[in-house]
C-alpha positions as a printed NumPy array, in Angstrom:
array([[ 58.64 ,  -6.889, -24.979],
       [ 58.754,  -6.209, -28.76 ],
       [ 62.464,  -6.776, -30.001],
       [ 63.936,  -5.34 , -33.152],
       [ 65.51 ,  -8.8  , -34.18 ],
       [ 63.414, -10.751, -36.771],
       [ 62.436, -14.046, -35.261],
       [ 60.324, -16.815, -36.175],
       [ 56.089, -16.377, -35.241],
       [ 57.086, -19.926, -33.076],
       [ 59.845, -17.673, -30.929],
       [ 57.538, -14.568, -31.019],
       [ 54.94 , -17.177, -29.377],
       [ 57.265, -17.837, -26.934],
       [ 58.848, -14.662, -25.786],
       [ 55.071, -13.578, -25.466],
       [ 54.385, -16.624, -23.373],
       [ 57.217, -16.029, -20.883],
       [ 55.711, -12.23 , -21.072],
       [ 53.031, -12.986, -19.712],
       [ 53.461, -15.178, -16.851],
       [ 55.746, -13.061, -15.679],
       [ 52.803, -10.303, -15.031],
       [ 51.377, -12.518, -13.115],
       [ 48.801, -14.024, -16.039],
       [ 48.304, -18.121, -15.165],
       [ 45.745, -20.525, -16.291],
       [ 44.875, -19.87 , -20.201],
       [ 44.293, -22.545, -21.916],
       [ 46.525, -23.5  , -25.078],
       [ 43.607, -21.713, -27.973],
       [ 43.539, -19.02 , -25.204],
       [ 46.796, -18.595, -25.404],
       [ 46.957, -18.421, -28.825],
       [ 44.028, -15.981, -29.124],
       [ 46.148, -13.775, -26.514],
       [ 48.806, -13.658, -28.781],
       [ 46.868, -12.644, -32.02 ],
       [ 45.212, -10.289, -29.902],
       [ 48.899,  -8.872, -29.153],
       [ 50.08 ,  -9.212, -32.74 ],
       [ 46.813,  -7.309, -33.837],
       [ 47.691,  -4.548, -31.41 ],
       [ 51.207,  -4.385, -32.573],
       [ 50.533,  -3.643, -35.689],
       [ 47.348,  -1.482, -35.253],
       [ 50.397,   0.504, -33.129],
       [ 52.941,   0.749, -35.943],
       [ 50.149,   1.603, -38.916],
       [ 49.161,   4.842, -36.441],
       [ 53.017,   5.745, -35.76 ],
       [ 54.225,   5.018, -39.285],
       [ 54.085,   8.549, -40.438],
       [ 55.647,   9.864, -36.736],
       [ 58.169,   7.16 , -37.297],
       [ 59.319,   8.003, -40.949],
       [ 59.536,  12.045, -40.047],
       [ 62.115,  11.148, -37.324],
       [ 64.195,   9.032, -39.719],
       [ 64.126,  12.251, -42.215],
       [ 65.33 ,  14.111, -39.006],
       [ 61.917,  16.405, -39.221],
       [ 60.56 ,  15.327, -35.78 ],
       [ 60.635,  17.91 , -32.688],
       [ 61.893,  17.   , -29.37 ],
       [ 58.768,  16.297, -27.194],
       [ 57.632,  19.385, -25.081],
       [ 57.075,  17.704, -21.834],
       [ 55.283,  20.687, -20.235],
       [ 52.683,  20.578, -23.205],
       [ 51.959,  16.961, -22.903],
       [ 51.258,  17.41 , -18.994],
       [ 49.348,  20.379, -19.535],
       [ 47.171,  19.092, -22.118],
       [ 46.61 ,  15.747, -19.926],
       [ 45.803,  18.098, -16.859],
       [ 42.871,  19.561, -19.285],
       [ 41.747,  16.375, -20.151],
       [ 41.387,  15.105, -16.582],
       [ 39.925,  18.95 , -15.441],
       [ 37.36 ,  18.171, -18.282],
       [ 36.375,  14.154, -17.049],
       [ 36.34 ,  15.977, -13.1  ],
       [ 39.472,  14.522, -11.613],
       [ 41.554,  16.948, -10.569],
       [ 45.422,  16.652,  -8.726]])
């Protein structure tokens, strides 16, 4: 849903609106809605503060393609370790 075009917060509001009603979310009142989208924006930016650093090594061209076969077999641990198993 996030765009890379600078709009205004009133547009933003909007987009996130149409967002969610299209998953299926119906009924929030107008200060729910609102506090929805803060919630989003919060979580947004929480998102880009912890990939800043990730996100400035690729622009310098020092990130690593993503090993696929690591990422499922450290998720594999993870779910051996909480018992569910494939």
């Amino acid at each position: 849903m996030a765009s890379d075009v600078q709009s205004s917060e009133f547009e933003e509001f909007c987009d996130f609106l149409v967002h969610i009603r299209q998953q299926g979310v119906q009924g929030l009142s107008p200060e729910r809605s609102v506090q929805e989208f803060r919630d989003y924006q919060d979580q947004l930016r929480r998102w880009h503060e912890r990939n800043a650093v990730s996100a400035e090594q690729a622009r310098r061209g020092e990130a690593s393609a993503l090993d696929d076969e690591v990422v499922l077999r450290r998720l594999r641990e993870r779910l051996s370790k909480e018992g569910i198993v494939e």
